[in-house]
Every structure is written in structure tokens, then in C-alpha cells.
NUDRENZA-329623 format. One record per residue (C-alpha): residue number from 1; residue in one letter; x, y, z. Coordinates in pm, whole numbers, padded with zeros to 5 digits, always signed. Example, Ala and Ser with C-alpha at 12.3 -4.5 7.8 and 13.67 -1.06 7.14 Angstrom:
// residues 2
REC, resi, resn, xx, yy, zz
REC, 1, A, +01230, -00450, +00780
REC, 2, S, +01367, -00106, +00714
This chain:
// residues 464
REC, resi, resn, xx, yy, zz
REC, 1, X, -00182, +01055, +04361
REC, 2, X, -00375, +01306, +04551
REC, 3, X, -00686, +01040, +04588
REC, 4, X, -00431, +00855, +04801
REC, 5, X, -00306, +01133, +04985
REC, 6, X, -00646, +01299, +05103
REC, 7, X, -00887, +00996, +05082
REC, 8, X, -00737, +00677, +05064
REC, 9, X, -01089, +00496, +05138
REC, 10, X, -01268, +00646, +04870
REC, 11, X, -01004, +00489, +04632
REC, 12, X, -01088, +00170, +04763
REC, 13, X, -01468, +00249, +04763
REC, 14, X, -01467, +00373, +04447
REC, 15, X, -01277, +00021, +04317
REC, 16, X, -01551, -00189, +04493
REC, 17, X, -01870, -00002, +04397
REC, 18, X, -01765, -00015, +03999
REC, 19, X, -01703, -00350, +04031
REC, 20, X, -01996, -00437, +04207
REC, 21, X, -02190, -00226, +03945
REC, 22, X, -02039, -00446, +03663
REC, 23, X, -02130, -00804, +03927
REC, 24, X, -02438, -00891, +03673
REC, 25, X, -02272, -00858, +03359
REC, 26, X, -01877, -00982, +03417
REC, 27, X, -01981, -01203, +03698
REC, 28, X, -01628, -01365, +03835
REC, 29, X, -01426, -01155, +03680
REC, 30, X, -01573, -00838, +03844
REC, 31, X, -01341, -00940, +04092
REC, 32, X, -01070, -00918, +03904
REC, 33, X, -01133, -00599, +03806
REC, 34, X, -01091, -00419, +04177
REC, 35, X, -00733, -00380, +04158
REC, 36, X, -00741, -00225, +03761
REC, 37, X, -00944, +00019, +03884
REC, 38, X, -00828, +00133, +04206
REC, 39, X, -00510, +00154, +04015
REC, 40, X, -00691, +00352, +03762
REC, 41, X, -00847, +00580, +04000
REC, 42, X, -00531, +00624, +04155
REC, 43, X, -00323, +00737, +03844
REC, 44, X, -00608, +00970, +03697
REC, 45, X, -00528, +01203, +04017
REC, 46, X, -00164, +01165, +04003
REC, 47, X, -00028, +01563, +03950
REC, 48, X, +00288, +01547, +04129
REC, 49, X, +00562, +01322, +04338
REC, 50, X, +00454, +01325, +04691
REC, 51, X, +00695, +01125, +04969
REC, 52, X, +00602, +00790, +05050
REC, 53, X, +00341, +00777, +04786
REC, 54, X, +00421, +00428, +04660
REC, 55, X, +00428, +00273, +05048
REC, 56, X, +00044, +00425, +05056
REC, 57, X, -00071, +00334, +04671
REC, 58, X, +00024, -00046, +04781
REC, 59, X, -00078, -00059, +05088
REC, 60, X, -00409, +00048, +05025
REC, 61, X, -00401, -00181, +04662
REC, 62, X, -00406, -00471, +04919
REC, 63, X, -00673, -00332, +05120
REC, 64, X, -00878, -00318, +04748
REC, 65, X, -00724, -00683, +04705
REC, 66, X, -00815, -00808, +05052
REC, 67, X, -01159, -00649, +05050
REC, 68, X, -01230, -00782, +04711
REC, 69, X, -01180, -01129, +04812
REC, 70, X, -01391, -01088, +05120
REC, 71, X, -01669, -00911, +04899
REC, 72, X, -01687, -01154, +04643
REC, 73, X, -01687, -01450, +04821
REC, 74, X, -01987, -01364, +05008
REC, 75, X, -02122, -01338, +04710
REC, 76, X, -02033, -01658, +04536
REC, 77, X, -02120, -01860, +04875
REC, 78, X, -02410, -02116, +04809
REC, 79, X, -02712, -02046, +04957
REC, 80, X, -02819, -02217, +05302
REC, 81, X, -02986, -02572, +05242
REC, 82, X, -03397, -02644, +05199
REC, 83, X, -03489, -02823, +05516
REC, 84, X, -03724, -02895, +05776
REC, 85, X, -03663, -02883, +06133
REC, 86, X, -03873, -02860, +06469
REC, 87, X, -03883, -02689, +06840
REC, 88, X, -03658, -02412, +06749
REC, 89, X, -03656, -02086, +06920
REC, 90, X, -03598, -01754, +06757
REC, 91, X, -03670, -01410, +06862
REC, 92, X, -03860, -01177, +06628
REC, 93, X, -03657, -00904, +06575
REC, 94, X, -03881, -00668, +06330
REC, 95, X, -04204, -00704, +06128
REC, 96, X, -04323, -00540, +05819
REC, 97, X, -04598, -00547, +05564
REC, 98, X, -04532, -00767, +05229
REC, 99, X, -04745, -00700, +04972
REC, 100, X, -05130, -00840, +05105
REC, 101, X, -04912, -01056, +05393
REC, 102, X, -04655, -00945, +05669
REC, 103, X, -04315, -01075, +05695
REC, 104, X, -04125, -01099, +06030
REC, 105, X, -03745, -01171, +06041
REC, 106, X, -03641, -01432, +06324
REC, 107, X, -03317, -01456, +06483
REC, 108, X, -03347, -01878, +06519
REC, 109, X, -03096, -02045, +06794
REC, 110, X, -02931, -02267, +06514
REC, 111, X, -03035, -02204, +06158
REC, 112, X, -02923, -01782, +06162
REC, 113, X, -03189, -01553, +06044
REC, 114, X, -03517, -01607, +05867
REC, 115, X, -03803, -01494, +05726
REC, 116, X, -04162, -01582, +05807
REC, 117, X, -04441, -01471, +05579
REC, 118, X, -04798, -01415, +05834
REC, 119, X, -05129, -01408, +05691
REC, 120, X, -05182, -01166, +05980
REC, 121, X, -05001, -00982, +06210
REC, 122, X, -04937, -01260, +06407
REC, 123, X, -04617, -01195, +06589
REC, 124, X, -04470, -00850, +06667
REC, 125, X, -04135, -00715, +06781
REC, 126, X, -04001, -00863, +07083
REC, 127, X, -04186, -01188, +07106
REC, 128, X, -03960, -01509, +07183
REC, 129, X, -04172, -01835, +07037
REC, 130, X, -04093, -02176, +06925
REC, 131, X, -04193, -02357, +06601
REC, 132, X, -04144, -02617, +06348
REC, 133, X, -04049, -02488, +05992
REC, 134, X, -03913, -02537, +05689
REC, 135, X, -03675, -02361, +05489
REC, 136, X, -03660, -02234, +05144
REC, 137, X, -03403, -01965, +04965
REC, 138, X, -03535, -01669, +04800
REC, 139, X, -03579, -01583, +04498
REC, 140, X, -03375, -01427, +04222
REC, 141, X, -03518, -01138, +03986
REC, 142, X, -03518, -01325, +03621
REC, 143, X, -03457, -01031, +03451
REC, 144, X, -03198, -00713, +03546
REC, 145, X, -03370, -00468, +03651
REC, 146, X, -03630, -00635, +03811
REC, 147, X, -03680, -00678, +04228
REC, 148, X, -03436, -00950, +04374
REC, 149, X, -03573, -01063, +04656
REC, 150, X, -03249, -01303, +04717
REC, 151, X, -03045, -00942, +04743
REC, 152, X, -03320, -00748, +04949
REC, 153, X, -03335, -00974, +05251
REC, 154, X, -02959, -01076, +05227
REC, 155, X, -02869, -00703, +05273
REC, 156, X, -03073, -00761, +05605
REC, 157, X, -02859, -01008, +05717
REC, 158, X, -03173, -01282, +05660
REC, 159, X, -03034, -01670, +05540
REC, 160, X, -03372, -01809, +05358
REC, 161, X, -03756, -01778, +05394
REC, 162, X, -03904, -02009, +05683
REC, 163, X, -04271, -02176, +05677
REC, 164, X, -04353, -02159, +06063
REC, 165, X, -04610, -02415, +06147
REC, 166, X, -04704, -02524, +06499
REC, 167, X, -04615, -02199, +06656
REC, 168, X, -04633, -02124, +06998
REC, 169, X, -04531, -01798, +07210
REC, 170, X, -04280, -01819, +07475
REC, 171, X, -04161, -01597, +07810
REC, 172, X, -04010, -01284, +07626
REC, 173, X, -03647, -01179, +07814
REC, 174, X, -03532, -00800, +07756
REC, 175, X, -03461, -00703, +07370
REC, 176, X, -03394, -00452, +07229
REC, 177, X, -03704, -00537, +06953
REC, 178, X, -03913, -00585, +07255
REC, 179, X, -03797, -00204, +07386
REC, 180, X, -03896, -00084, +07016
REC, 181, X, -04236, -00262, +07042
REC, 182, X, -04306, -00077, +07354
REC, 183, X, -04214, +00270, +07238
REC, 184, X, -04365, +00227, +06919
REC, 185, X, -04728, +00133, +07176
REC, 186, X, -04686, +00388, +07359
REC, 187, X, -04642, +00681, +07104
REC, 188, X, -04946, +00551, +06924
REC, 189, X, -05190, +00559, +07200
REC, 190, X, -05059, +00854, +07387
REC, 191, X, -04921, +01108, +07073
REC, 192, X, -05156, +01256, +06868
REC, 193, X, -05201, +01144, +06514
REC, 194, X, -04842, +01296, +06291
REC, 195, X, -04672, +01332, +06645
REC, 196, X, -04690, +00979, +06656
REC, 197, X, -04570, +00891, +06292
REC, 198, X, -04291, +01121, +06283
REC, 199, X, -04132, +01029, +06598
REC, 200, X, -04164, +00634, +06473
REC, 201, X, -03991, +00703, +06184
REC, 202, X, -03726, +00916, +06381
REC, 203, X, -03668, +00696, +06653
REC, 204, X, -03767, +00365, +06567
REC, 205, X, -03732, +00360, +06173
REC, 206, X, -04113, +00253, +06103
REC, 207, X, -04282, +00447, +05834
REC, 208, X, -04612, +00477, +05821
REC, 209, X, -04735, +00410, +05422
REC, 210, X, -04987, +00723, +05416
REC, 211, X, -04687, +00915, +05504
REC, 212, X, -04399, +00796, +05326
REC, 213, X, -04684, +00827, +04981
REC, 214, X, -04712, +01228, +05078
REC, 215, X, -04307, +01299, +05164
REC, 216, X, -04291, +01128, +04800
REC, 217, X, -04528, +01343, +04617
REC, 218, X, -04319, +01669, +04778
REC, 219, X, -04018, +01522, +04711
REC, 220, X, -03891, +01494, +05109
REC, 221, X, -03877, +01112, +05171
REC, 222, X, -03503, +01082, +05270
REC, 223, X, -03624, +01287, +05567
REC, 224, X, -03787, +01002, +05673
REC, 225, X, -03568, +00730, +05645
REC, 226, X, -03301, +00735, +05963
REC, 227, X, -02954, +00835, +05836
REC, 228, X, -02696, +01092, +05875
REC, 229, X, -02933, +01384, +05941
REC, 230, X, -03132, +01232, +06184
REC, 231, X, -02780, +01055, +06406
REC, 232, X, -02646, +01378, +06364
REC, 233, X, -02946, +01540, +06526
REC, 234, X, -02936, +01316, +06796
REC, 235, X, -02539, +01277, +06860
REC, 236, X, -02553, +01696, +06904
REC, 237, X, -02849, +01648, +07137
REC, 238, X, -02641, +01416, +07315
REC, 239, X, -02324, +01698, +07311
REC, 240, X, -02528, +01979, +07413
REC, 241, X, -02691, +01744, +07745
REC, 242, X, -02369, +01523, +07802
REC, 243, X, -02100, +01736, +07717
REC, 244, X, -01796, +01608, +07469
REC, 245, X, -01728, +01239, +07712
REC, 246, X, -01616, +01022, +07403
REC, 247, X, -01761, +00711, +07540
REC, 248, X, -02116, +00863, +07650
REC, 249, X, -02157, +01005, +07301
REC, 250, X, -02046, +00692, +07152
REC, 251, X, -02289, +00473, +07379
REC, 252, X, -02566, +00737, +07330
REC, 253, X, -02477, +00712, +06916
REC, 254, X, -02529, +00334, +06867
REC, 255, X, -02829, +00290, +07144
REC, 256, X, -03005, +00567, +06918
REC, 257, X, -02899, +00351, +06610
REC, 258, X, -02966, -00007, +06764
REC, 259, X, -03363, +00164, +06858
REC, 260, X, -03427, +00265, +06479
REC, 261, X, -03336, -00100, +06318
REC, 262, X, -02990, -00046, +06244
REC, 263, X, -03068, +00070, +05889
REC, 264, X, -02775, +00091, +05647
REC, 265, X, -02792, +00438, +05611
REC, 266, X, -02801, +00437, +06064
REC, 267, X, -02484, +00238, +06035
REC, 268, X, -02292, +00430, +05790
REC, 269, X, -02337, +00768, +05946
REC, 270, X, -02312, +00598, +06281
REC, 271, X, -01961, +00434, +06166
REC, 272, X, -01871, +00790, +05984
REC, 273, X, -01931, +00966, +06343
REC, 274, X, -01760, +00700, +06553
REC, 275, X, -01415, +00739, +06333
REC, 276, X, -01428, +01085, +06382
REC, 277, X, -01502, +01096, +06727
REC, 278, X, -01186, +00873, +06702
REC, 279, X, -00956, +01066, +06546
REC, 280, X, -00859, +01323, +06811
REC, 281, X, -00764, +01056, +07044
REC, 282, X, -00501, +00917, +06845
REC, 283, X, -00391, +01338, +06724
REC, 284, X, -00548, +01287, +06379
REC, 285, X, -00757, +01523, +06197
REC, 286, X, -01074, +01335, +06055
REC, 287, X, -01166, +01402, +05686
REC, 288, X, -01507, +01363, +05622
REC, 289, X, -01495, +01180, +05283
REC, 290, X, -01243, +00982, +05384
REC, 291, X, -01462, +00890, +05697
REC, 292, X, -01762, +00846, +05486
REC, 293, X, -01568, +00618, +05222
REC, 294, X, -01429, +00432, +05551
REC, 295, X, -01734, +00344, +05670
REC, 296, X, -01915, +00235, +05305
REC, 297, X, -01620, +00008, +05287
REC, 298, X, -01678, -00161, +05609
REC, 299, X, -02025, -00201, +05600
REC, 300, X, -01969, -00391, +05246
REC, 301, X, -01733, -00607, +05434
REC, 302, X, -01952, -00665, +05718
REC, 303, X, -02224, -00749, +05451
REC, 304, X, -02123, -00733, +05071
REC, 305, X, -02545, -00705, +04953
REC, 306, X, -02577, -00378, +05152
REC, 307, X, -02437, -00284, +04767
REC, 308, X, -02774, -00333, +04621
REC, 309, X, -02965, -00188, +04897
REC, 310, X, -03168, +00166, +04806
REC, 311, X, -03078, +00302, +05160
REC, 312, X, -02690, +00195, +05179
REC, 313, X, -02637, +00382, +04821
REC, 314, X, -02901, +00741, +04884
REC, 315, X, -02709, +00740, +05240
REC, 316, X, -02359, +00697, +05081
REC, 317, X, -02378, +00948, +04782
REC, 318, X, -02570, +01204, +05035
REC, 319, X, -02295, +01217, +05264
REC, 320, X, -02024, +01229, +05004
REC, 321, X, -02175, +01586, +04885
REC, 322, X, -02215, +01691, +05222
REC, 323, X, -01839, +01618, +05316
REC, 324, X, -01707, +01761, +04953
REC, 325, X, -01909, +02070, +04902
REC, 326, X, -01741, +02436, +05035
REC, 327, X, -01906, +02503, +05341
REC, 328, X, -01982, +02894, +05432
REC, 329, X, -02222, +03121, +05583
REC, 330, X, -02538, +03001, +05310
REC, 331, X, -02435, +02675, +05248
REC, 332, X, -02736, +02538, +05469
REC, 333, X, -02970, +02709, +05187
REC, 334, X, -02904, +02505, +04944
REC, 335, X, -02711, +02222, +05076
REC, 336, X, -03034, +01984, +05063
REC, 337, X, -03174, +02073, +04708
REC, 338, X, -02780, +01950, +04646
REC, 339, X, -02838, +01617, +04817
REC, 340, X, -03160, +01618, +04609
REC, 341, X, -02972, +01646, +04268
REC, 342, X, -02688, +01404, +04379
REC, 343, X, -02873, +01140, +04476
REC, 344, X, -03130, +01239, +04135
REC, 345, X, -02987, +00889, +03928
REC, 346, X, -03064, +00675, +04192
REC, 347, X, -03438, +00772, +04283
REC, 348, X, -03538, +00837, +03920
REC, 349, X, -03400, +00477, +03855
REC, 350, X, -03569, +00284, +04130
REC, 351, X, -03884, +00487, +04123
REC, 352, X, -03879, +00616, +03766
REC, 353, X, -04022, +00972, +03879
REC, 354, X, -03934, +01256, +04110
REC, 355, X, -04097, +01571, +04180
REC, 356, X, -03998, +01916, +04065
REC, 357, X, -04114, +02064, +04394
REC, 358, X, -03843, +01828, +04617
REC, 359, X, -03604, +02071, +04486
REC, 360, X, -03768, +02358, +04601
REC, 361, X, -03877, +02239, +04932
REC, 362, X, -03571, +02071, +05004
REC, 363, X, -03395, +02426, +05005
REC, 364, X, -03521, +02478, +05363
REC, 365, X, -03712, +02095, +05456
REC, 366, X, -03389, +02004, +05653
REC, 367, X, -03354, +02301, +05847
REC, 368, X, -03757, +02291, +05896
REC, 369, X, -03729, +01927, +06013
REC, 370, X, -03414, +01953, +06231
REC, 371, X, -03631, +02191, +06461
REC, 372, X, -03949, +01971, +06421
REC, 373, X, -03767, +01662, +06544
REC, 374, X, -03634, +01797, +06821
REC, 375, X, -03858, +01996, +06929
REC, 376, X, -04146, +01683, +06921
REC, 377, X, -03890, +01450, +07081
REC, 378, X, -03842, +01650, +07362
REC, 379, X, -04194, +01697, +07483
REC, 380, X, -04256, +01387, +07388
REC, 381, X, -04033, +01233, +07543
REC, 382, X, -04095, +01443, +07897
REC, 383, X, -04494, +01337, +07798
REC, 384, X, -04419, +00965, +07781
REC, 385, X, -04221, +00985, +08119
REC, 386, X, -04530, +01187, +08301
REC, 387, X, -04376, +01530, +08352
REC, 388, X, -04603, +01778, +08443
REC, 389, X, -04843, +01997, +08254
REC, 390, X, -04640, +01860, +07928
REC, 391, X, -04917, +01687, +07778
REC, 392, X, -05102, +02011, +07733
REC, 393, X, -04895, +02160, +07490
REC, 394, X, -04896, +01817, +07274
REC, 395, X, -05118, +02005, +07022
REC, 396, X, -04847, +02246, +06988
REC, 397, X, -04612, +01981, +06848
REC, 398, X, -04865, +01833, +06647
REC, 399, X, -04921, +02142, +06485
REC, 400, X, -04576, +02181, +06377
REC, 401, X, -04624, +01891, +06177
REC, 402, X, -04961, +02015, +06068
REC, 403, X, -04779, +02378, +05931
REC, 404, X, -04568, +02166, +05694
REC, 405, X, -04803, +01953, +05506
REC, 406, X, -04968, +02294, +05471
REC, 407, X, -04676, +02471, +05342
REC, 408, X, -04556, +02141, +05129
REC, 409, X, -04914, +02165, +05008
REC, 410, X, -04916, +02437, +04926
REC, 411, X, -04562, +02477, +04740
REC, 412, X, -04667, +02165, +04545
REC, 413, X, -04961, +02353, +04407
REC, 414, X, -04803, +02627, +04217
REC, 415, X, -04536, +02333, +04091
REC, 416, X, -04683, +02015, +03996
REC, 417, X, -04536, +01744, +03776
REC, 418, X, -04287, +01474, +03800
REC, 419, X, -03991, +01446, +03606
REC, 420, X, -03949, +01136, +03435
REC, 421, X, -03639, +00866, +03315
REC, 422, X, -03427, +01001, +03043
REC, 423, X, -03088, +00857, +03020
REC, 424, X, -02962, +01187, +02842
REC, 425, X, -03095, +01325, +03204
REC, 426, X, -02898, +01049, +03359
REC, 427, X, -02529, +01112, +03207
REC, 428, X, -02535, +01459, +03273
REC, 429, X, -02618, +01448, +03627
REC, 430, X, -02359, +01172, +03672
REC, 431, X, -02155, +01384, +03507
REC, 432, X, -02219, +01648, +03726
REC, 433, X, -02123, +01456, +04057
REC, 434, X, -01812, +01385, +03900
REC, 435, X, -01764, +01748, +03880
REC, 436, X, -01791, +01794, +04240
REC, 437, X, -01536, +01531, +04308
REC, 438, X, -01300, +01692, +04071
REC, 439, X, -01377, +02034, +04234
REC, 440, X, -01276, +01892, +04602
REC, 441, X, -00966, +01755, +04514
REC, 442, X, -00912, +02071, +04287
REC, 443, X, -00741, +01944, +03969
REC, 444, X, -00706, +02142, +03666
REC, 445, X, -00957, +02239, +03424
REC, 446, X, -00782, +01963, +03198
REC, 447, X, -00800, +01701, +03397
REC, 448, X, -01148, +01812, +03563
REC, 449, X, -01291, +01789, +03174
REC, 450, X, -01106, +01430, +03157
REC, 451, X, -01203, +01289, +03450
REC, 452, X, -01591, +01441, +03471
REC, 453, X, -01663, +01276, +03151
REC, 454, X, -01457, +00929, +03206
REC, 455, X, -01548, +00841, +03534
REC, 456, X, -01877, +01050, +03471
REC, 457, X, -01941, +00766, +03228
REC, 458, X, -01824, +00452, +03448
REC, 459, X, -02067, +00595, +03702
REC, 460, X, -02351, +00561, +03478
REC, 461, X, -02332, +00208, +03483
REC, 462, X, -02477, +00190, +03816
REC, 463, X, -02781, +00345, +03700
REC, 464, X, -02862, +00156, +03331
């Protein structure tokens, strides 16, 4: 069972997510299935006897069992009841655009968290207030396939919509929203114009719409959205000022991923990092897919709708063929046109196009991007803090940003066109991830044909 000897976790993962992906349809009994299919998954990589195999294969069958219980419950668990209340206080804790209103999620002193739907921005990030309300659940899509709004906000940790009425604004006490309010102010009225909306979405997670519509059209958007590349950045940053100090990097790691929202994606690469910075302390060697499984599995514990969340599945198949692919001296040239093609079934299915040119410019975007963050967080950073003569080389920065819409613009020109859903497209990229599975563990040609195409298959279901 070499799944169980190298990567225990992604047994388990692998178990869960299938299930999960079969939720709509078998309902209940997806439940059931956790434990066929981890042992499944475990006998299609058995090759030979390996000591204390069958102590491992169920032990971790309970952990499948155990998780499954947790998982499912959450699911089945009724949802919070329609009532009206008054003078409660609640913290606002972010704020975002939805559809012609804005909707602000509020951490309440005894009702959990809500949503508010504003007309206008009227609250922002950090404000304490006090209101009367009254609660009502979200929505379900009525068709699959279709947005669930129920699964969207529950993956954000959010109980039920609130209707605030009577509202009224309170002392504000240190928070970390209110910190991310006041970096957010400052970058906007002392960075110039992309400085600014590049360093939001890099340190504070806030994407700017104009923005996010151009890194769609060149096929770059996961550069915006805070995950494994950009904690990485910043936990190597941290190594190079602070040296290898376990706790400081840890500390520095979640402060970082507390500042941008704690996205999914933030919280699985933060969780990856954390187990290996771990490891060594307790003589183990980390493996990063076993790390990466690790940490998908706990933060579907910690909140089982993360499963249906865009950001929690791009961040989790991304760093899965960054941990199994052969690393050498040119890997970094094509190592993000291969994130690009991994995570291919899951953008083309939520936004039913991608561009050809994202494969292209994501052979050197990462790279390009590394340098432009930390380059424009350093002066920017010494800027916002009033160093010296800093300020003046602000356009510098700025035009960093400037050279790669050029180039991007450029590229796009000479390759236009989207490529469109085809579920013929579909299989044989699932197909093709499955591949690169079989090619870690490095089975047999036999068994790599077997498995590509069988579990190639089950994969698919995700995506239909």
C-alpha cells in the first residue's frame, strides 16, 4: 500500500473529496461511502508487503471514519433559526460588493456570524456598532450547477443573512479588521494607482474588479488571490530578515495570513508550512503531499463547506502538482503553465472559458510576480513608515507593474481566444492529473494505465 506508506493524508483526502463530490446525488449515503473508498484507494497502490502495513491501513481507515462523521454532520446540521432580536453588538469583520448592494459579515456577541446586505457602503472593516435585526438562512441553488449561496457564505464561517435596522456605531477597540481598514487607507491615498491594487490584493486579499477582469483575460488570476505563492513569498522574506527561529516564522506566517482574510487557500498553505516547519523538531522529514493532503483534511474538519469553495479546491490541486512534480534546474520554467493545466477542470467549469495565452504567460508570470511583490512591498512598506527619500522612487515600482500589463498585452495580442467547455477536454485532463499521481508514487506502466483511467474517471465527477 504505498499510498499509505508515503502519504497517508492524501488517502484520507482523496476518500473525503469523492465523497463529497458524490454529496448532491447519494446524499446520506455519501457518507457511507468514505471508508469503500479509502479502502479502494488503498488497495489500487498495494505492490508489495511492507511491515506494519495493516497497523497504518487501520489506523488511518478510522481517521477516514472519524473525519467522515465530523464532515457529514456539519453538513446535515439544521440551519440556525429565523428570528428577531435587538441591541446586539458585532464587529464587522470584512465588506464586499454583492451584485448592485454590499454585504458585510458581522461577528455578533450571541447569534455567531452574519451577513448584512447595505444599500451603501455603510460600514467598513473594523467598525464595532449595535443594532436590531432579524435573521433569515440563505438560500439554496434549485438546480446543480447553479450558485448556492447557503454553501458560499457557510464556507466563510457566516450562520444566516441579518436585516440590520436601527444601527448605530460604537467605540472601535483594536482588530485585526480595523488594522486591515487602515492599511488598505493608507495604500490608496499614498501608493500610486497599480502600486496600490497589487499590494491590497497581496497583503490584505482585496481585489480590485478592473483588475481581477484583466489578470482573467491573460489568464494570471490565481496570482492574485493570496495562497501558497504569495505565504511562501512572505515566510522566505521572513527567513532571510529573521533567520530560521521556529516560533518568529510561525508568528510572522499566520499575522501575514490573519492581515489578508484568512482565505482558504491562506490557510491551507499556511497549515502546509506550519507542519513542515514542524517536522524537524520532532526528527521527521516533511513530505510535501502528505503536508498538503494534511492540511486539506483539516481545514474540511475545521469547516466541511470549504469543499465547495473555488479557492479551497484551485489552492489544493495547485499545491498537489507543485509537491509531486520532479524538481530540477528548469523546473521553475514551466512549473506554472503546469499549475495552469492542473487546475484547467476547475476554472473552465466555474467560468466556462480560459485563455490560451495563461499558458504562455504563466511560463514566467510567477517568477515575474515573485520579484514584483517584493520588490513593491518593500518600498512600500519603508514609504508608508516615512523613510527617507523612498517616496521618490515610488514611480519606479509602479512601473514594474506598468511593464507587465504591457508585456501581458502584448503576448495576448499575437494569441487571442478562449478555450471553451468540452467534456471530451475535461476527461483527458483529469486523466492527465491522474498521471502525475501515478508518476510520483512510480507504479508500473500497468497499473499507471489502470489507475489513470479509473480514478481519472472518479475525478471527473467533481467537474460534471
Amino acid at each position: 500500500m504505498e499510498i499509505l506508506r508515503r502519504t497517508p493524508a492524501l488517502a484520507i483526502l482523496a476518500a473525503l473529496v469523492a465523497s463529497l463530490a458524490l454529496y448532491d446525488r447519494a446524499g446520506a449515503w455519501a457518507a457511507i461511502l468514505v471508508p469503500v473508498i479509502f479502502v479502494g484507494v488503498s488497495f489500487c497502490t498495494f505492490e508489495t508487503e511492507i511491515p506494519g502495513q495493516w497497523k497504518i491501513f487501520f489506523v488511518a481507515l478510522g481517521l477516514a471514519v472519524a473525519c467522515s462523521i465530523r464532515i457529514f454532520s456539519a453538513l446535515y446540521a439544521p440551519d440556525v433559526q429565523e428570528i428577531s432580536f435587538t441591541n446586539e453588538s458585532a464587529l464587522v469583520t470584512n465588506v464586499r460588493p454583492w451584485g448592485r448592494i454590499f454585504a458585510a459579515t458581522l461577528d455578533t456577541e450571541n447569534h455567531g456570524r452574519l451577513v448584512g446586505r447595505f444599500h451603501f457602503q455603510e460600514v467598513l472593516e473594523g467598525m464595532k456598532i449595535k443594532f436590531d435585526g432579524e435573521i433569515k438562512n440563505f438560500k439554496t441553488a434549485k438546480t446543480r450547477g447553479d450558485f448556492d449561496e447557503r454553501n458560499f457564505w457557510k464556507a466563510r464561517g457566516a450562520k444566516a443573512w441579518v436585516r440590520v435596522r436601527d444601527m448605530k456605531e460604537l467605540p472601535a477597540d483594536f482588530s485585526i479588521p480595523l488594522m486591515r481598514y487602515k492599511i488598505s487607507y493608507n495604500l490608496t491615498i499614498r501608493m500610486k494607482n497599480l502600486t496600490a491594487k497589487y499590494l491590497k490584493a497581496a497583503w490584505l486579499g482585496q481585489h480590485d474588479e478592473d483588475l481581477v477582469k484583466q489578470h482573467r483575460r491573460w489568464g494570471t488570476s490565481h496570482l492574485l488571490a493570496v495562497s501558497g505563492f504569495h505565504v511562501g513569498i512572505a515566510v522566505l522574506c521572513a527567513g532571510f530578515l529573521f533567520g530560521k527561529n521556529f516560533l518568529i516564522l510561525s508568528l510572522f506566517m499566520w499575522i501575514y495570513i490573519l492581515l489578508t482574510g484568512a482565505a482558504p487557500s491562506a490557510m491551507r498553505a499556511g497549515l502546509m508550512f506550519q507542519i513542515a516547519l514542524i517536522a524537524p523538531l520532532f526528527g521527521r522529514k516533511s513530505s510535501g503531499v502528505n503536508a498538503v493532503s494534511a492540511a486539506a483534511v483539516i481545514l474540511l474538519l475545521f469547516r466541511p463547506f470549504l469543499f465547495w469553495d473555488i479557492g479551497w479546491r484551485l489552492s489544493v490541486i495547485s499545491a498537489l502538482v507543485v509537491t509531486m512534480m520532479p524538481w530540477g534546474k528548469f523546473t521553475w520554467l514551466y512549473i506554472g503553465t503546469a499549475i495552469n493545466m492542473a487546475i484547467f477542470p476547475q476554472v473552465i467549469t466555474t467560468f466556462k472559458t480560459m485563455p490560451y495565452v495563461g499558458f504562455v504567460l504563466n511560463l514566467f508570470a510567477p517568477l515575474y510576480f515573485a520579484f514584483a511583490f517584493v520588490i513593491a512591498s518593500a518600498f512600500a512598506f519603508l514609504d508608508l513608515i516615512n523613510f527617507p527619500v523612498v517616496h521618490n522612487f515610488m514611480f519606479a515600482v509602479e512601473g514594474i507593474f506598468i511593464l507587465w500589463e504591457r508585456i501581458a498585452n502584448f503576448i495576448t495580442s499575437f494569441i487571442p481566444g478562449f478555450m471553451n467547455y468540452n467534456i471530451y477536454t475535461l476527461i483527458l485532463w483529469s486523466c492527465a492529473f491522474m498521471f502525475l499521481v501515478c508518476r510520483y508514487f512510480e507504479f508500473s506502466n500497468r497499473r499507471t494505465v489502470l489507475i489513470t483511467f479509473g480514478l481519472g474517471f472518479m475525478a471527473f465527477m467533481l467537474f460534471i
